[in-house]
C-alpha positions in Angstrom: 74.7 12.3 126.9 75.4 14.7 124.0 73.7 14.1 120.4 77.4 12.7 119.6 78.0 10.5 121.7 74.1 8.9 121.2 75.0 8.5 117.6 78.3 6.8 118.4 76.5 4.4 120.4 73.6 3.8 117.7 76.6 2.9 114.9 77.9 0.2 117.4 74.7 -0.8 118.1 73.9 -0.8 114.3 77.2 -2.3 113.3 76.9 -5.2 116.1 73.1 -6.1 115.1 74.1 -6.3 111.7 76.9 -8.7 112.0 75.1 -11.2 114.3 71.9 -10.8 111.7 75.0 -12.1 108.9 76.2 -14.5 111.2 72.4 -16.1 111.7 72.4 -16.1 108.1 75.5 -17.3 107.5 74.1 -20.1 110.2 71.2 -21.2 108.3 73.2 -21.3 105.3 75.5 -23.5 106.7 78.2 -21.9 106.2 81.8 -22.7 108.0 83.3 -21.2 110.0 86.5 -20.8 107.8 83.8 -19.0 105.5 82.2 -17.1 108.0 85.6 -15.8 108.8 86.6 -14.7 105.9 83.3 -13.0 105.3 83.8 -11.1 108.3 86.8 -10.2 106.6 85.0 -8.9 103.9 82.9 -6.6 105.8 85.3 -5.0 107.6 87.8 -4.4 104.7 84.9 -2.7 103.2 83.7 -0.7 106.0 87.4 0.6 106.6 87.6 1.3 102.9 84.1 3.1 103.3 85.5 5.2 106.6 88.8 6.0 104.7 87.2 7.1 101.9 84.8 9.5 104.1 87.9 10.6 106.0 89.8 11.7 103.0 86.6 13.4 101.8 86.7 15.6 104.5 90.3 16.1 105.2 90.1 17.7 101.6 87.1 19.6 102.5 89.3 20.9 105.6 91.5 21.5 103.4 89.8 23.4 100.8 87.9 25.5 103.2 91.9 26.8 104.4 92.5 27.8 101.6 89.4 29.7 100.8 90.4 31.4 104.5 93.7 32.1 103.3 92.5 33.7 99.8 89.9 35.5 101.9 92.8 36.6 104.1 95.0 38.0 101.3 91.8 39.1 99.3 91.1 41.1 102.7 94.5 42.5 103.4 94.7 44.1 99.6 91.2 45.6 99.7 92.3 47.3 103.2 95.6 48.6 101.4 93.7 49.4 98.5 90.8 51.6 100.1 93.3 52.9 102.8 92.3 50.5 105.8 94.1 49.3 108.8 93.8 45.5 108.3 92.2 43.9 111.3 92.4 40.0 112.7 89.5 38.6 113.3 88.6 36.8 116.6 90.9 34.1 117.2 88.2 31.5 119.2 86.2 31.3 115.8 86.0 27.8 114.0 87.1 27.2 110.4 83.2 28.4 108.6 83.0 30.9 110.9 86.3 32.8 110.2 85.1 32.2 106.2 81.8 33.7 107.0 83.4 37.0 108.7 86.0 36.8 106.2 83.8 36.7 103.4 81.4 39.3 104.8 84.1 41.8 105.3 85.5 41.3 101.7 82.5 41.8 99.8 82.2 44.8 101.9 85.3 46.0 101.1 84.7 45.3 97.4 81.3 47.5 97.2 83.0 50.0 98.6 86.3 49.9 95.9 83.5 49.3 93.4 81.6 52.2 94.3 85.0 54.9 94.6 86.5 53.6 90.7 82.9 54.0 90.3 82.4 57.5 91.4 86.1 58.3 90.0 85.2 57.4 86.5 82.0 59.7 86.9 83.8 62.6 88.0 86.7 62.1 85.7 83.6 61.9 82.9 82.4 65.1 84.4 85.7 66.8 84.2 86.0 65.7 80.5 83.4 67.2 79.6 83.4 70.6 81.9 87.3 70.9 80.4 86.5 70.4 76.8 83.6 73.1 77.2 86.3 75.6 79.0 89.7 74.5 77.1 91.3 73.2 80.3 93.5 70.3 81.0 92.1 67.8 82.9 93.4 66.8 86.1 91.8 63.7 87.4 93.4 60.4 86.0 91.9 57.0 86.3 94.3 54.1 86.7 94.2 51.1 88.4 94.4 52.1 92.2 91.8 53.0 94.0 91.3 56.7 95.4 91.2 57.4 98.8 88.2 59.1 99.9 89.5 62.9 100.4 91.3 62.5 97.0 87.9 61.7 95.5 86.6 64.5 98.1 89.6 66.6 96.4 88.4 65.7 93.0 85.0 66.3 94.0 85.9 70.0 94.6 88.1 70.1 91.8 84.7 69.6 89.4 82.3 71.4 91.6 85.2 74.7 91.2 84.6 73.8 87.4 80.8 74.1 87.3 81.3 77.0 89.2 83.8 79.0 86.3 81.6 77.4 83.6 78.1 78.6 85.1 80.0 82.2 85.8 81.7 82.6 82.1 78.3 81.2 80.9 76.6 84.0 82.3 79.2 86.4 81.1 79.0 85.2 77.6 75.2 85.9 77.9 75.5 89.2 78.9 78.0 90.2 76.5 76.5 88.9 73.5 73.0 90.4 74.9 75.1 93.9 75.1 76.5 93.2 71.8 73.4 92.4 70.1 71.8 95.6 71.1 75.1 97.6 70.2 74.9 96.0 66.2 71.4 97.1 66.4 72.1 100.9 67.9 74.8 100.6 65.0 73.3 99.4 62.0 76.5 97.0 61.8 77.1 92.9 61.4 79.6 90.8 63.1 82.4 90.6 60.7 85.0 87.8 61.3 84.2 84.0 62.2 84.5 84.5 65.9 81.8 87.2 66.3 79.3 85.1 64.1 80.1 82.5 66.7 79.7 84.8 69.2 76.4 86.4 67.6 74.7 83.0 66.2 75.2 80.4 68.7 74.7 80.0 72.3 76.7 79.6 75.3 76.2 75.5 75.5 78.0 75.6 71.4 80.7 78.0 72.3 83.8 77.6 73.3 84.5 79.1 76.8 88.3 79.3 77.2 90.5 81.6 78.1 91.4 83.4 74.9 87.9 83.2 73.9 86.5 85.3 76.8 89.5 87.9 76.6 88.4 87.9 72.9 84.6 88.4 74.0 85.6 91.3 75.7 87.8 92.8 73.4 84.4 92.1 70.9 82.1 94.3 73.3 85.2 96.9 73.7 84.8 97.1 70.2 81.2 97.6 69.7 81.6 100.4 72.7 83.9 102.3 71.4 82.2 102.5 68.3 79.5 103.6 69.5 81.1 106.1 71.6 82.6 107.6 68.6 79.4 107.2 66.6 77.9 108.9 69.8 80.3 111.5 70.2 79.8 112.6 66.4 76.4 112.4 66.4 76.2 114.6 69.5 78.8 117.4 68.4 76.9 117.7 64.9 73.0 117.7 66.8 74.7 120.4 68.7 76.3 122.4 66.2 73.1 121.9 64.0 70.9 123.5 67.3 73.4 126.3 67.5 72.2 127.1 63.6 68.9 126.5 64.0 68.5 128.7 67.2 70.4 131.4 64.5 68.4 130.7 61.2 65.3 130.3 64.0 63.9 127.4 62.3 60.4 126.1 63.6 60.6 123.9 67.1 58.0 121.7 64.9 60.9 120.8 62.1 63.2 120.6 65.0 61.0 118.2 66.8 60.2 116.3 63.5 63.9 115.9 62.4 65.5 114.8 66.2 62.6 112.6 66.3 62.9 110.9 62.8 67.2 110.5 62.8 67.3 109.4 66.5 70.4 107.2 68.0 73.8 107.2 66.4 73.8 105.1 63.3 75.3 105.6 60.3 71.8 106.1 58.5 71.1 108.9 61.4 74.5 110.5 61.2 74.7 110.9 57.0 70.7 112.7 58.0 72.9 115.0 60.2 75.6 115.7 58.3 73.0 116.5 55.6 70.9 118.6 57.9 74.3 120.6 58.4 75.0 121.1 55.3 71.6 122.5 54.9 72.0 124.7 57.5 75.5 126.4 57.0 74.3 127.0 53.5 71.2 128.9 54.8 73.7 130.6 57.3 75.7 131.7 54.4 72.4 133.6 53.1 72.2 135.3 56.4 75.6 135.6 57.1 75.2 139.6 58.0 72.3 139.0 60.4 74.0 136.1 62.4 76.8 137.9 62.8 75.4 140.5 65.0 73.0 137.9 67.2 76.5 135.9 67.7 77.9 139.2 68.9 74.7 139.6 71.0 75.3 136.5 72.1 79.1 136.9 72.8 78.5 140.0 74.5 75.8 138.3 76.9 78.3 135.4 77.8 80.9 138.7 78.5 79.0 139.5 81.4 77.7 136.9 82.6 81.5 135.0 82.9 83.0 138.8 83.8 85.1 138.9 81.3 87.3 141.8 81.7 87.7 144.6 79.6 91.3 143.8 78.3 90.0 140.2 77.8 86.9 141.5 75.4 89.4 143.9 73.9 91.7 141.0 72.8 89.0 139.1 71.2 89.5 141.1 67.5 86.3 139.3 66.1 83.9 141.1 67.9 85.3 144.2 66.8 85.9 143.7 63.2 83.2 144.8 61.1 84.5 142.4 58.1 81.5 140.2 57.3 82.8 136.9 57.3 82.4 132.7 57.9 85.6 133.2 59.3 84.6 135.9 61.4 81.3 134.5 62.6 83.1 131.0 63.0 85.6 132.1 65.7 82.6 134.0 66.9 80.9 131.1 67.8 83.1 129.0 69.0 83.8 131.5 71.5 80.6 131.9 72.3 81.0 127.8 73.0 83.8 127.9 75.1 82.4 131.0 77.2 78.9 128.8 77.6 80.8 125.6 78.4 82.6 127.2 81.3 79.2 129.3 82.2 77.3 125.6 82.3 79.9 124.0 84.0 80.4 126.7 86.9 77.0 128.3 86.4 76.5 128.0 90.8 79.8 130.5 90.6 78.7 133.0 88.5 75.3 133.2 90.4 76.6 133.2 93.4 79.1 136.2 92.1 75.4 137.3 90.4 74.1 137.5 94.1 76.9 139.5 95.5 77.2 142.1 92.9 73.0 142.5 93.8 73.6 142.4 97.8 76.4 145.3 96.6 74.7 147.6 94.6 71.5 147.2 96.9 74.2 148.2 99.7 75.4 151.5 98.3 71.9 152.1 97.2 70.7 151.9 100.7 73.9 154.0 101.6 72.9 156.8 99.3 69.4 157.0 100.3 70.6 157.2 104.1 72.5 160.5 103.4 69.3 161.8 100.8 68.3 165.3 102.3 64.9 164.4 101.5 64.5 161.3 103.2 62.6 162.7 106.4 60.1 163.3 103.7 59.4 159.6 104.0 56.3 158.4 105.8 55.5 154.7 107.2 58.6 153.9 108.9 60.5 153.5 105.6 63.6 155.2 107.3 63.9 152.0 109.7 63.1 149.7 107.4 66.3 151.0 105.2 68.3 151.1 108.5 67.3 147.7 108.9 68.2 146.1 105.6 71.5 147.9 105.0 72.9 146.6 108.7 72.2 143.0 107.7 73.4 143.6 104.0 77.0 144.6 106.3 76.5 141.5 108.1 75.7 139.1 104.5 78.2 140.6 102.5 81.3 139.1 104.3 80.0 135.6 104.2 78.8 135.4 100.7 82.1 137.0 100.3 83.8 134.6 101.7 82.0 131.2 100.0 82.8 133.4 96.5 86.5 133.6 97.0 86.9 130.3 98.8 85.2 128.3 95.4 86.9 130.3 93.1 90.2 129.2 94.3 88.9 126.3 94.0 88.2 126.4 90.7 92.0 128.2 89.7 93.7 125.2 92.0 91.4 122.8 89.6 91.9 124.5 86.3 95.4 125.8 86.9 94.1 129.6 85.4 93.5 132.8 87.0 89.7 134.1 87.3 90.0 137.8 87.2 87.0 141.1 87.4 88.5 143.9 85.6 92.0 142.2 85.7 91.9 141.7 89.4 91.8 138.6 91.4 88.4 137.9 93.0 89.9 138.9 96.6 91.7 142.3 94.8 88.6 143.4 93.2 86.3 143.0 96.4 88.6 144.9 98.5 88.9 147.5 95.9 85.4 147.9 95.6 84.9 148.3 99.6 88.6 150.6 99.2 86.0 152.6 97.2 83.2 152.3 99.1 85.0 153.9 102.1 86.8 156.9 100.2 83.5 157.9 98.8 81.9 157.7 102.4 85.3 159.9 103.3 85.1 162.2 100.9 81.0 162.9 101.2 82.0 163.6 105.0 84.7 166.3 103.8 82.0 167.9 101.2 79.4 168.0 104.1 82.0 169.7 106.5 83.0 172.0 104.4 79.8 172.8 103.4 78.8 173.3 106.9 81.6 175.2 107.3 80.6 178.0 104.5 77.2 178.1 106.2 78.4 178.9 109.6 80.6 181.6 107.8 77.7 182.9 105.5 75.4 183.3 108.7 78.3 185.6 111.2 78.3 187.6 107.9 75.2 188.4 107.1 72.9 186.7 109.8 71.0 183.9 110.2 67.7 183.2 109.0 64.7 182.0 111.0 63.8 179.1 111.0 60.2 178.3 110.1 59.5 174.7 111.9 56.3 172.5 111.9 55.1 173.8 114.7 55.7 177.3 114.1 53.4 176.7 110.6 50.6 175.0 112.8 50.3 178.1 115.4 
C-alpha cells in the first residue's frame, strides 16, 4: 500500500473513531436520537464545508500556478525573440511545478543574458561617445529598446576597437608633430602665432581635438615650420658660403673663421642678421683690395679652365677675364663664374679625373713613343729598354678602355644635362680620335724623315765612300 492510500485509510479510521466517541457521549448524555441525528448532521455539514473550502483552495492554487506557466511561457517566448533564440517546448510528461521550475530557470537565464548585452551595449555606446567626441566623429551605435544580437554587439565591438585604434595612431602623430614643431620654433627663434598652434604647442594630445581638419591643419602647421626653415636654411647657407668665398680672398684667420661659424650656428634670425653683418663686413674689406682679388679670382678662374677643359673659344668669350677694368662688377661676374665652373667640377669631379687620368696615360704614351725612336737609347743600361717596351704595350692595351668608360659617362652626362661637353670645340669621341689621327701622322711622317735620311746616307757613301766602322769590339782588341 502506497503512503496515499495509508492516509486515506487513517481519515476513515480517524473520522469513524471520532463519530462513535460523539455518539458514546451523546449516550451518556442522554441525548435522543432525534438529537443525535441532527448532530450528526452538524458534523458532516461542517466537514463538507471544511473539504469544500480546501478544495477551492487548491483549485485556485491550480489555477494560479497556470497562469504563472503561461506568463513564464510568454515571458520565455519574448526573451527568445528578443536575444535571437529559437523558442523550445519543454518536455511534455512534466507535472504542473516542474514545467514552472524549467520555465522559470530558463527565463531568468534568458534575462541575465538580455541584461548583460543592453549592458555591454550601453558600455560600448559610452565608449564610442567618448572615442568620437575626442576625434569629431559621428557616433554610430544607438541604444533603444531592443536588444542586440551578439555579432551586432561583435560588430559594434569592432566598430570601437577600429576607433581606439585611429585615436592611439593620430595620438602618436600629434606627438610627433608637435615634438618636430617644438624643436623647429627653437631652431627658429619663432612662437606659435594663431590660437590653433598655441593649442597645438601648449596642450597635450588627451586636451586636443583630433579630427579631421585638425590633423590636416597639424600638418599644414609642421609644413609650415619646414619650409621656413628651409628658407631660413637655404639663406643662411648661400650667405656662410658667399662669406667663405671672401674670406678665402681677404685670407682671414681660420681662428676668426672657427670663432664666428661656431658663435652664429643654425639658421635663426639672430644668426642670419650676424651673417648678413659679417658680409657686409667683408665686401667692404673686398672693396679695399678690390685690385688684388681680382687677379686671385682670375687665378682661380683660370684653374677651374683646366680643370673643366674649357675650350679656348669658351675662355675667349668670357670678356671678364680679359678686361683689365678694375671693377665690383668685373670681379662679381668673375666669381660667380668661378661658382658655376666649381659647381659642375664638384658635381662631376669622378669625370674630370677620370679625363685627368687619360690625358696622363696619353702623354706618358707618346713619351714612351719618343724615347723608343731616341738614338741614344742603347746608351741605357739595366734593362730600362724592356721595361719601356713593356709599359708602352700595356699603355696601348689601357687606353681603349679608359677611353671607352670616358665617352660612355660623358654621354651620360650631355643625355642628363641636355648640353654638349666639348675639348677644344670637339666632342669627347672627335677630340680622342684626333689626337690618335695625330698620333699616327707623326709616327708617318718620322718614318718618311728616317727614310729619307737613310736615303741621303746611302747616296753620300757611293759618292765619296763609306767610313769604317769602329765597333765595341774593335775598341777592346
Amino acid at each position: 500500500m502506497d503512503a496515499a492510500a495509508e492516509i486515506e485509510v487513517k481519515i476513515q479510521n480517524t473520522v469513524r473513531t471520532t463519530l462513535q466517541c460523539l455518539d458514546d457521549i451523546w449516550l451518556k448524555i442522554g441525548i435522543g436520537t432525534d438529537s443525535r441525528i441532527d448532530r450528526l448532521t452538524a458534523v458532516d455539514q461542517h466537514v463538507s464545508v471544511l473539504l469544500d473550502n480546501m478544495l477551492i483552495e487548491e483549485k485556485a492554487n491550480l489555477a494560479r500556478l497556470q497562469d504563472t506557466i503561461k506568463e513564464l511561457r510568454m515571458e520565455l517566448k519574448k526573451l527568445c525573440v528578443d536575444l535571437d533564440r529559437q523558442f523550445s517546448q519543454p518536455e511534455s510528461d512534466l507535472s504542473l511545478l516542474q514545467l514552472k521550475e524549467v520555465l522559470s530557470k530558463r527565463v531568468t537565464e534568458l534575462s541575465v543574458e538580455k541584461k548583460d548585452r543592453m549592458g555591454k551595449l550601453q558600455e560600448l555606446h559610452d565608449d564610442e561617445l567618448v572615442l568620437c567626441k575626442k576625434l569629431k566623429v559621428p557616433a554610430k551605435i544607438v541604444v533603444i529598446g531592443s536588444v542586440p544580437t551578439l555579432k551586432q554587439l561583435e560588430d559594434f565591438q569592432q566598430q570601437v576597437r577600429n576607433l581606439e585604434s585611429e585615436l592611439s595612431s593620430r595620438v602618436k602623430i600629434f606627438e610627433k608633430i608637435k615634438h618636430d614643431c617644438l624643436k623647429l620654433l627653437k631652431e627658429l627663434d619663432l612662437e606659435p602665432e594663431s590660437e590653433f598652434e598655441r593649442d597645438v604647442i601648449c596642450n597635450e594630445a588627451d586636451a586636443f581635438v583630433l579630427s579631421d581638419v585638425h590633423m590636416k591643419d597639424l600638418k599644414k602647421y609642421y609644413d609650415k615650420l619646414s619650409m621656413l626653415k628651409l628658407q631660413a636654411k637655404q639663406t643662411t647657407d648661400s650667405l656662410r658660403e658667399e662669406i667663405s668665398t671672401l674670406w678665402d680672398q681677404l685670407c682671414i684667420a681660420e681662428m676668426h673663421r672657427e670663432e664666428f661659424l661656431r658663435t652664429n650656428s643654425g639658421c635663426n634670425p639672430q644668426t642670419c642678421n650676424a651673417l648678413k653683418d659679417e658680409l657686409r663686413r667683408c665686401r667692404q674689406l673686398r672693396m679695399e683690395s678690390l685690385s688684388r682679388l681680382t687677379e686671385e679670382a682670375k687665378e682661380e678662374l683660370k684653374k677651374f679652365w683646366e680643370l673643366c677643359y674649357i675650350s679656348r673659344d669658351q675662355m675667349e668669350a668670357f670678356r671678364p677675364y680679359y678686361d683689365d677694368d678694375v671693377s665690383e662688377e668685373n670681379l662679381h661676374l668673375i666669381d660667380i663664374e668661378v661658382c658655376r665652373l666649381r659647381g659642375l667640377y664638384e658635381r662631376k669631379k669622378n669625370m674630370f679625373d677620370k679625363l685627368k687620368h687619360r690625358q696622363q696615360l696619353w702623354l706618358r704614351f707618346l713619351e714612351l713613343e719618343q724615347s723608343s725612336v731616341d738614338p741614344n737609347r742603347f746608351n741605357n743600361r739595366g734593362g730600362q729598354l724592356l721595361k719601356e717596351a713593356n709599359e708602352r704595350s700595356k699603355l696601348k692595351k689601357e687606353l681603349p678602355k679608359v677611353e671607352k668608360e670616358i665617352t660612355e659617362e660623358i654621354k651620360e652626362w650631355e643625355l642628363a644635362t641636355g648640353s654638349s661637353f666639348l675639348i677644344e670645340n670637339m666632342c669627347i669621341e672627335d677630340y680622342i680620335k684626333k689626337q690618335w689621327k695625330d698620333y699616327k701622322s707623326d709616327k708617318e711622317n718620322e718614318k718618311m724623315i728616317r727614310q729619307a735620311q737613310k736615303v741621303r746616307q746611302t747616296e753620300k757613301e757611293t759618292l765619296y765612300g763609306s767610313k769604317n766602322t769602329v765597333t765595341p769590339l774593335k775598341m777592346k782588341r
